[in-house]
Wavefront OBJ file of the C-alpha trace (Angstrom):
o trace
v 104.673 77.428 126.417
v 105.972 78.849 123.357
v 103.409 77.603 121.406
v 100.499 78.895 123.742
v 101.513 81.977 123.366
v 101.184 81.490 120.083
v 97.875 80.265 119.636
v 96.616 83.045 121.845
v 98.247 85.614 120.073
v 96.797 84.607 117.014
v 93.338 83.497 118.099
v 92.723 87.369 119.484
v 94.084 88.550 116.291
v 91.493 87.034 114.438
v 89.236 86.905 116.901
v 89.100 91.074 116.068
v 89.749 90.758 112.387
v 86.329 88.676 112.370
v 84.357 91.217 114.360
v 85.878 94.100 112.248
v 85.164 92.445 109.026
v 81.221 91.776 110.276
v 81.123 95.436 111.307
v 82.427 96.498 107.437
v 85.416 97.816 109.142
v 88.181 95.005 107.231
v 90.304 97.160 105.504
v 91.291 98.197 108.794
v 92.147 94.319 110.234
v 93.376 93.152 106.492
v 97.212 93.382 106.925
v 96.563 91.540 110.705
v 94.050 88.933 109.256
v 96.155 87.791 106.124
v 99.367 87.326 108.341
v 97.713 85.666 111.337
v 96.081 83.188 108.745
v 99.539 82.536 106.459
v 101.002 81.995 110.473
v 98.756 79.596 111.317
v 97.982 77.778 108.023
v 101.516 77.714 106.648
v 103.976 78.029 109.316
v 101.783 76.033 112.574
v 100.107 73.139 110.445
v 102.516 72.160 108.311
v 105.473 72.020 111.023
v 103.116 70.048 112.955
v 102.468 68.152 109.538
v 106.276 68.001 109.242
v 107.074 66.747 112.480
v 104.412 63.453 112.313
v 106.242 62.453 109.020
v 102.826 63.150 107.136
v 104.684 65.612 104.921
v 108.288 65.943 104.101
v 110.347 68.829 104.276
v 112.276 69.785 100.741
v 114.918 71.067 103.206
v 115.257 67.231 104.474
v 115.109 66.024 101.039
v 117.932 68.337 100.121
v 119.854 67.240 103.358
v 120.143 70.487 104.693
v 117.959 69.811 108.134
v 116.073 67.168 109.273
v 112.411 67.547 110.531
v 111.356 70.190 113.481
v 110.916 68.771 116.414
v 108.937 69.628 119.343
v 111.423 71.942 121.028
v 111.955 73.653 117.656
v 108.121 74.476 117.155
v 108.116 75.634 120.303
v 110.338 77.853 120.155
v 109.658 78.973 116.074
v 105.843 79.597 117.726
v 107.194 82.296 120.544
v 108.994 84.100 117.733
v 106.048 83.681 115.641
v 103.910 85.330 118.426
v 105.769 88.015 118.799
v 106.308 89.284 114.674
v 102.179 88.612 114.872
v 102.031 91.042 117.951
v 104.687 93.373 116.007
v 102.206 93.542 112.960
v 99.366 93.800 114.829
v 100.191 96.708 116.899
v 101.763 98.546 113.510
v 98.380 98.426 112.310
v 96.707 99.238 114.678
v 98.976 102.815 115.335
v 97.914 103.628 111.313
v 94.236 103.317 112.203
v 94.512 104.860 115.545
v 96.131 107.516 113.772
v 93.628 110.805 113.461
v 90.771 107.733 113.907
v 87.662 110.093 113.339
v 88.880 111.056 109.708
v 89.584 107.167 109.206
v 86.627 106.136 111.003
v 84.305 107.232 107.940
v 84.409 105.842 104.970
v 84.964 107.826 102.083
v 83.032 107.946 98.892
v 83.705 104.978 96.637
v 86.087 106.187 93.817
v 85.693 104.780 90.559
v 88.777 104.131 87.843
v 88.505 106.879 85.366
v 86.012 104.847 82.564
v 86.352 101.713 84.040
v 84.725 99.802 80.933
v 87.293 101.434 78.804
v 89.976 100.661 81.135
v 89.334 96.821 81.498
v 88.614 96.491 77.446
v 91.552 98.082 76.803
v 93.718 96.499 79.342
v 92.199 92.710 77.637
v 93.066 94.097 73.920
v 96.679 94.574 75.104
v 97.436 92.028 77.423
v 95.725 89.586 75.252
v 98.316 90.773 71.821
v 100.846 90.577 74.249
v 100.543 87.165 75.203
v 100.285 85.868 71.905
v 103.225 88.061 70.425
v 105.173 87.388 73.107
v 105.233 84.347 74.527
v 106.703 83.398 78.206
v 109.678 80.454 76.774
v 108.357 78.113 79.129
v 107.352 76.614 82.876
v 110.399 76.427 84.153
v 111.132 80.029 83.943
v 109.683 82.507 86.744
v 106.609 84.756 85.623
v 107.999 87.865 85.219
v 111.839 87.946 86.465
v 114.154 90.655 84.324
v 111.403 90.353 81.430
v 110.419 94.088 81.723
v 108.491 95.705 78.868
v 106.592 92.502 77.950
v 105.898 91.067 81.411
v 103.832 94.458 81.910
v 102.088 93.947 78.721
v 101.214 90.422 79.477
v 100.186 91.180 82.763
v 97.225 93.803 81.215
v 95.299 90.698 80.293
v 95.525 89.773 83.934
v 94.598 93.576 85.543
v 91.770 93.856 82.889
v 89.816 91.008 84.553
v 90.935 91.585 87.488
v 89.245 95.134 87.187
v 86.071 93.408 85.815
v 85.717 91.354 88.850
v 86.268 94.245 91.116
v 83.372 96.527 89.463
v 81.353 93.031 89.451
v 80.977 92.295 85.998
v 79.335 95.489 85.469
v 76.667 93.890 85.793
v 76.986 92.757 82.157
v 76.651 89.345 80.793
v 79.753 89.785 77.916
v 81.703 90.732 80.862
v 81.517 87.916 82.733
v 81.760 86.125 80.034
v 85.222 87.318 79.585
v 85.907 86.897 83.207
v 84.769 82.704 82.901
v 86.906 82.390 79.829
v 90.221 83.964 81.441
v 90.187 82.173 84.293
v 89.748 78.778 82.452
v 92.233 79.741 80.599
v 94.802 80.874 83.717
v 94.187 77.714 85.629
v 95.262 75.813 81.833
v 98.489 77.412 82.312
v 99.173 75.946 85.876
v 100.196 78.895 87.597
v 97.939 79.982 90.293
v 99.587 83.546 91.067
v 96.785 85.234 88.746
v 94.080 83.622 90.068
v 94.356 84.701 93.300
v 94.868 88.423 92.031
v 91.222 88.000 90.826
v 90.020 86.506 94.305
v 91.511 89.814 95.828
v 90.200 91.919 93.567
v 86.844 90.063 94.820
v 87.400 90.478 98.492
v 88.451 94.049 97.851
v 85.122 94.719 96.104
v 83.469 93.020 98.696
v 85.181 94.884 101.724
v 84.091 98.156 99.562
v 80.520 97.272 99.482
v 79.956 96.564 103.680
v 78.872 92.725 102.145
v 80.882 90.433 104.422
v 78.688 91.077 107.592
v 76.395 88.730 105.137
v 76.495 85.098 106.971
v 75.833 83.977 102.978
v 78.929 86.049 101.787
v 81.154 84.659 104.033
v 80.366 81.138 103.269
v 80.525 81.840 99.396
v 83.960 82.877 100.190
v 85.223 80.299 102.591
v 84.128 78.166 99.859
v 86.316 80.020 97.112
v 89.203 79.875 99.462
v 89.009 76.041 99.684
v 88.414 75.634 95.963
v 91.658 77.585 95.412
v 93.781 76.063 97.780
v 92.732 72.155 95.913
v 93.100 74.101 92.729
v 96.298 75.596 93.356
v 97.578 72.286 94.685
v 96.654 70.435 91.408
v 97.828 73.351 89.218
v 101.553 73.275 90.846
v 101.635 69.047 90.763
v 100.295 69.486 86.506
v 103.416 71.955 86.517
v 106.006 70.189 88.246
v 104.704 67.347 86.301
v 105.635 69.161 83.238
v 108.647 71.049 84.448
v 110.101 67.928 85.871
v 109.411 65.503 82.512
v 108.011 62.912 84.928
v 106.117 61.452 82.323
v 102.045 61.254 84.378
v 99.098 61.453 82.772
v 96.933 64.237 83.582
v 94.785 61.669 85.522
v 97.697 60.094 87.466
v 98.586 63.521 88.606
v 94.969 64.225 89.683
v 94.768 61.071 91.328
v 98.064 61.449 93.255
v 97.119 64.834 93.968
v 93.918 64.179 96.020
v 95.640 60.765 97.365
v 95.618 62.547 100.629
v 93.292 65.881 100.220
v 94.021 67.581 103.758
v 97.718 67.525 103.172
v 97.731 68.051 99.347
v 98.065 72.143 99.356
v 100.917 71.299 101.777
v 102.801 69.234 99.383
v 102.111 71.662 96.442
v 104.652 74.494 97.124
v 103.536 76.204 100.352
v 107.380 76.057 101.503
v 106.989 79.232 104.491
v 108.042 77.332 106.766
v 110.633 75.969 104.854
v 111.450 78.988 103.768
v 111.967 80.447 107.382
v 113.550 77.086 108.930
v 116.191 77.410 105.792
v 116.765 81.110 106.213
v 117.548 80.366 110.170
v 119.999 78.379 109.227
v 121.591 80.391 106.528
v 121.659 83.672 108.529
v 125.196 83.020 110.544
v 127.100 82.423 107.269
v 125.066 84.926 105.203
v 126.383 88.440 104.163
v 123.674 91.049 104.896
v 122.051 91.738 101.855
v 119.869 95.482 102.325
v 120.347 95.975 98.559
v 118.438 93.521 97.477
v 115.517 95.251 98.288
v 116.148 97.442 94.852
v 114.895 94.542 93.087
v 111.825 95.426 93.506
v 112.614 97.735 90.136
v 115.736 97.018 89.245
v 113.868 93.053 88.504
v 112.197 94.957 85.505
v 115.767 95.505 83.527
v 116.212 92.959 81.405
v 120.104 90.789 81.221
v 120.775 92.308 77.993
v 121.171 96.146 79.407
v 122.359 94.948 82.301
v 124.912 91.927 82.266
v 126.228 91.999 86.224
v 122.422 92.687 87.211
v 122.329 91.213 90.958
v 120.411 87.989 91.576
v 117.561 88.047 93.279
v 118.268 86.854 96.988
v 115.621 83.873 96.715
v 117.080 82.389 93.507
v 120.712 83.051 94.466
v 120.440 80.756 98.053
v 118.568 78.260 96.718
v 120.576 77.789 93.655
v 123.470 77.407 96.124
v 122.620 75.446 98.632
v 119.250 73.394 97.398
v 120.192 72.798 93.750
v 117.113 74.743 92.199
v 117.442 76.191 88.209
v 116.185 79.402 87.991
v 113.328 79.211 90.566
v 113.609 80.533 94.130
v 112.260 78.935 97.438
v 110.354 80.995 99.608
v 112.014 82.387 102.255
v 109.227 83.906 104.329
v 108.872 87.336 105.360
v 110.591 87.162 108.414
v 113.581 84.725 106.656
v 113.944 87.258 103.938
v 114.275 90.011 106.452
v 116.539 89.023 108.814
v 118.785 87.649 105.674
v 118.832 91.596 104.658
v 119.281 93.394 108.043
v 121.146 90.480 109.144
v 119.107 89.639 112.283
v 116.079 88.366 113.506
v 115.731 92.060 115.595
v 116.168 93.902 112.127
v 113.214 91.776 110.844
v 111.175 92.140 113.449
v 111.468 95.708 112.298
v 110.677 95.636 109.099
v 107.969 93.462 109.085
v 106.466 96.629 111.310
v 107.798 99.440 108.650
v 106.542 96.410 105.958
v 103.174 96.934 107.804
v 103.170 100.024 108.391
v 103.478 101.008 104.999
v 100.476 98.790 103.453
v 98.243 100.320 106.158
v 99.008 103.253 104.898
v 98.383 102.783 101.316
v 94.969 100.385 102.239
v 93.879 103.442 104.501
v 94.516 105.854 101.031
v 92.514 103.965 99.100
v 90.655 101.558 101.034
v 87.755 102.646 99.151
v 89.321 102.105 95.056
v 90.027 99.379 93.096
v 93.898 99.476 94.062
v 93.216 98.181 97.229
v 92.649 94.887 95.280
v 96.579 95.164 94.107
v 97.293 96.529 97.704
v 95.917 93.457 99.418
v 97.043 90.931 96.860
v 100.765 92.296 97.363
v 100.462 92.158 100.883
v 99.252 88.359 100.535
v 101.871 87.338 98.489
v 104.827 88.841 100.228
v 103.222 87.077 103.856
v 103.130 83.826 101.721
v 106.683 83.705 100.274
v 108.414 86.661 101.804
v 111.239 87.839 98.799
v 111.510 91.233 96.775
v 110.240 89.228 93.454
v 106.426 89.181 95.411
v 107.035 92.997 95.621
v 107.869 93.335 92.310
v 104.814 91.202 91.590
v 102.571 94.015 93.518
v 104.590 96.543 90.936
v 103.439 94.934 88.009
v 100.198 94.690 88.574
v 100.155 98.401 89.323
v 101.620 99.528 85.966
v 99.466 98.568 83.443
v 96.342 99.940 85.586
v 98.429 103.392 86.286
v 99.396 103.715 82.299
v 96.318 103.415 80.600
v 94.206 105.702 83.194
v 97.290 108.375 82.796
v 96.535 107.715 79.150
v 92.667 107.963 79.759
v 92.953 111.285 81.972
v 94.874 112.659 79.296
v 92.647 111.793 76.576
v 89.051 111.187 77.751
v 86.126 113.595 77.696
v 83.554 113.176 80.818
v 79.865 112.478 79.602
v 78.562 116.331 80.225
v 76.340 117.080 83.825
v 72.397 117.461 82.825
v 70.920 120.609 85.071
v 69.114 119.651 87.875
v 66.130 121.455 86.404
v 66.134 119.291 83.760
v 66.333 115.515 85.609
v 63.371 117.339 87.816
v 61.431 117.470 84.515
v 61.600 113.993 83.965
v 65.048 113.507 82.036
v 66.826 110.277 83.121
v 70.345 111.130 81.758
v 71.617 112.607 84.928
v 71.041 109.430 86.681
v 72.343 107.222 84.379
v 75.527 109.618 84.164
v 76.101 110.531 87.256
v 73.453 108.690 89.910
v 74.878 107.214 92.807
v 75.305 103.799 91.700
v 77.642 104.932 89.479
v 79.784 106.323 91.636
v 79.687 102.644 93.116
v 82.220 99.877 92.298
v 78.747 99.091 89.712
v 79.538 102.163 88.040
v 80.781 102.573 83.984
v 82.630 105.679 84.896
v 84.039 108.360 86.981
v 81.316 110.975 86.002
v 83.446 114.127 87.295
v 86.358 112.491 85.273
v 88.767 112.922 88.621
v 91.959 111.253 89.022
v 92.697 109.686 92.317
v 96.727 110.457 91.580
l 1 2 3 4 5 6 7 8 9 10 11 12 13 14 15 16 17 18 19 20 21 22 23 24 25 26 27 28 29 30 31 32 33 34 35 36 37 38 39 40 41 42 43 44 45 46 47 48 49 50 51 52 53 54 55 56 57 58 59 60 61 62 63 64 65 66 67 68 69 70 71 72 73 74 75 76 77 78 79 80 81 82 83 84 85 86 87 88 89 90 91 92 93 94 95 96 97 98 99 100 101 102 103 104 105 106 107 108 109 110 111 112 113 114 115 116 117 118 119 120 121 122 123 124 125 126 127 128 129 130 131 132 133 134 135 136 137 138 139 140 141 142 143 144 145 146 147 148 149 150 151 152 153 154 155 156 157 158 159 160 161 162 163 164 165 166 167 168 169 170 171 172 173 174 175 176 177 178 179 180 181 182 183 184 185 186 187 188 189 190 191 192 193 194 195 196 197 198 199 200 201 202 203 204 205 206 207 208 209 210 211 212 213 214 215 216 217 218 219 220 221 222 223 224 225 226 227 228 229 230 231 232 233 234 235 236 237 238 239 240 241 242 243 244 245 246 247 248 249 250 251 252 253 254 255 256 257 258 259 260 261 262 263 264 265 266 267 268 269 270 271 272 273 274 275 276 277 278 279 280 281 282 283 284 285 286 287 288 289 290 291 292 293 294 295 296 297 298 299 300 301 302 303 304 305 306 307 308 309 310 311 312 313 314 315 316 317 318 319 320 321 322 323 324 325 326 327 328 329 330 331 332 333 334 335 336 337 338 339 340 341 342 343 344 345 346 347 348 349 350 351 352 353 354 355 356 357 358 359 360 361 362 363 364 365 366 367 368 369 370 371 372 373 374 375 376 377 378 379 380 381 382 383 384 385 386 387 388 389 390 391 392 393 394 395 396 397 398 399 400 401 402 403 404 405 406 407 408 409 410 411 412 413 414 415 416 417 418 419 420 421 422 423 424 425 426 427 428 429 430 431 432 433 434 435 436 437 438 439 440 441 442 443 444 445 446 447 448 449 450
C-alpha cells in the first residue's frame, strides 16, 4: 500500500512539473520536479535493485544491514510519499504567494558585463588551478580549503556563465566551453559537470524553450549521457583512489558490463544514505550545529585546530571505515540526524524548500538561478551541509568579481533616440532587446541585481 501511495504521489508531482515546464512556467515546479525524480530514480529503483540482489548495498558490504526487503520498501515508500507531499505543498504556498506579481515574468537580467565576467572568472580560476593544486583524489573537492577552493572554483563559474548566456553566440567561447569540459570529465569528478548542465537548463527555463518537443529530447539525451559518464568517471576514480591496478579499458569494460545498473553502482548511495541514517538515529546525538558548516567548512585546520567534522565524514568514518570521504546521507537522513527525528525532518525539508523557492522566485529570471537549482540538486542527491557549502562556493566567485565590476566598470553611454531614428545602429547593439537577453554582452543600464 505504502508503495502506491508512493507512486501516485510522485506520478502527479511530475505529472504537473511536465505541464508547467511545457507552459514555460518550470521555475515554479523545479524544487518539486528535481526531488520527485532523485525519489524515484535513487531511492525507488535502486531499493528495488537492492532487494533482487542485482546491486549490492555498501551498507551490507560493511555489515551494518542486510538488503531491504519488501516490508521495508514499503514502508520507506509511505514516508517517502509523504516528505514528496511536504515539498510539494511548500512550493506550491511560495508561488501561491501574491501569484499575479509571480505570475509574470520579469525582464531577463543580465550579469553586469557578462563577457568580462566569464573571461575574468577563466583567467583566475585557471592560475588557480595550476598554482594551487588539489593534493589528490582521495581528498574531498573543497572541504576546509577556503581561499583557494574559491579561486579554483572561478574556472568552473566562468564556463558555467558561458553556457548560461549560450556561448554568446561566439565561436572562441564555445571553444572554451568544449575544452573545459574535456578537461573536467579528465579529472573524474562529475560535480562540475553537472553545474554546467544546470546552468543549461536554467538558461533554457529563462528562454520559454522547453515547451520545444526537440529541446526536451536534446536534454533527456544529456541527462543519460551524464548519468553513463558520471558512472565511468567515479569507477576511473575509485580505480585510482583505490590502487586497484585496471587499465583504463578494463574499467570501461566493467563499467558498461551491465549499463542499466552501472550509475547505480557508481556512488548514487541515497538510499543508502537514508537506510544508514535510520539506523543511526536512536544512538545518535542531535547534531543542529552542524548546519554552520555550511561556512564554517571554508576555515581552513590551521586557524582552526578543534574545527567540528562535518556530520557525513564523521559517521561514516565511524561506523563504515571511510578516509576522509563522507557517504551520503540523504536529505531526509541528514535531517532527522540534526533535529533528531524523522518529524523534525519532515520540517526542514519544507523550510529547506521553502527557502529555494524563494530565492528561484527572486531570480528566476538571472543567471543565479543556475547556482540556485544546481544547489538544490545536489543537496536532494546526497543530503549533508558540504552540498550546501558546494551551492556557497559557486556563489562567491560570481558575487566578487561583479562587486568588483560594479565598482569599477563604466556602462557603454545611451545613443538619443533621435539619433538611432536617423539611421545609427549603436543603440541597438548597446542596448536592443537581445541584449538584455541571456544573448546579451552586457547589462546596458549597468544595474546590480544586489
Amino acid at each position: 500500500m505504502g508503495e502506491l501511495i508512493f507512486l501516485c504521489v510522485a506520478t502527479v508531482s511530475l505529472g504537473f512539473a511536465f505541464r508547467a515546464i511545457r507552459r514555460d512556467q518550470g521555475q515554479r515546479v523545479s524544487v518539486r520536479a528535481i526531488s520527485s525524480v532523485i525519489y524515484l530514480v535513487c531511492l525507488w529503483v535502486p531499493a528495488h535493485l537492492q532487494a533482487s540482489g542485482a546491486i549490492t548495498s555498501k551498507l551490507y558490504k560493511a555489515g551494518l544491514t542486510s538488503a531491504p526487503t519488501l516490508d521495508e520498501i514499503d514502508r520507506l515508500c509511505l514516508q517517502w510519499a509523504i516528505e514528496l507531499g511536504v515539498i510539494a505543498l511548500a512550493e506550491a504556498l511560495i508561488w501561491a504567494w501574491r501569484s499575479k506579481e509571480a505570475a509574470t515574468t520579469p525582464k531577463v537580467a543580465a550579469l553586469i558585463n557578462p563577457r568580462g565576467t566569464a573571461t575574468l572568472l577563466i583567467i583566475i580560476g585557471a592560475l588557480a588551478t595550476i598554482l594551487l593544486q588539489v593534493p589528490g583524489l582521495d581528498e574531498r573537492a573543497a572541504g576546509g580549503q577556503g581561499i583557494p577552493t574559491l579561486l579554483r572554483t572561478s574556472l568552473l563559474c566562468g564556463l558555467a556563465v558561458i553556457v548560461y548566456y549560450r556561448g554568446f553566440n561566439d565561436w572562441k567561447y564555445k571553444t572554451v566551453v568544449a575544452i573545459g569540459i574535456l578537461w573536467l570529465f579528465t579529472q573524474n569528478i562529475r560535480s562540475p559537470l553537472f553545474v554546467l548542465f544546470f546552468a543549461y537548463i536554467a538558461s533554457e527555463l529563462v528562454h520559454r524553450r522547453f515547451s520545444s518537443k526537440k529541446r526536451l529530447t536534446i536534454t533527456v539525451l544529456i541527462i543519460i549521457i551524464l548519468a553513463f559518464g558520471g558512472a565511468l568517471m567515479s569507477s576511473l576514480r575509485a580505480n585510482v583512489v583505490r590502487d586497484t591496478g585496471l587499465s583504463t579499458q578494463q574499467v570501461i569494460s566493467q563499467t558498461f558490463e551491465d549499463p542499466l545498473t552501472a550509475p547505480f553502482e557508481s556512488g548514487l548511495d541515497t538510499l543508502d544514505g537514508y537506510r544508514f541514517s535510520e539506523r543511526l538515529l536512536p544512538i545518535v546525538e542531535p547534531r543542529p550545529w552542524d548546519i554552520l558548516n555550511v561556512v564554517t567548512t571554508f576555515v581552513p585546520r590551521a586557524i582552526w585546530p578543534d574545527k567540528p567534522s562535518d556530520l557525513s565524514v564523521e559517521l561514516s568514518t565511524s561506523y563504515l571505515g571511510y578516509k576522509g570521504s563522507g557517504q551520503y546521507l540523504s536529505p531526509a537522513g541528514y535531517l532527522s540526524l540534526v533535529t533528531g527525528t524523522w518529524l523534525g525532518a519532515v520540517v526542514g525539508l519544507a523550510l529547506f524548500t521553502m527557502l529555494f523557492a524563494v530565492l528561484l522566485r527572486r531570480f528566476r529570471s538571472h543567471f543565479w538561478s543556475a547556482l540556485i537549482l544546481c544547489t538544490v540538486f545536489r543537496f536532494f542527491l546526497g543530503g549533508s551541509s558540504f552540498d550546501l557549502y558546494y551551492g556557497l562556493t559557486l556563489v562567491v566567485p560570481v558575487l566578487a568579481v561583479q562587486t568588483w565590476l560594479r565598482s569599477t566598470w563604466t556602462p557603454p553611454p545611451e545613443i538619443p533616440v533621435g539619433a538611432e531614428a536617423a539611421g545609427s545602429t549603436r543603440r541597438r547593439t548597446l542596448t536592443g532587446p537581445s541584449q538584455m537577453s541571456v544573448v546579451g554582452a552586457s547589462d546596458a543600464e549597468g544595474r546590480s541585481v544586489f
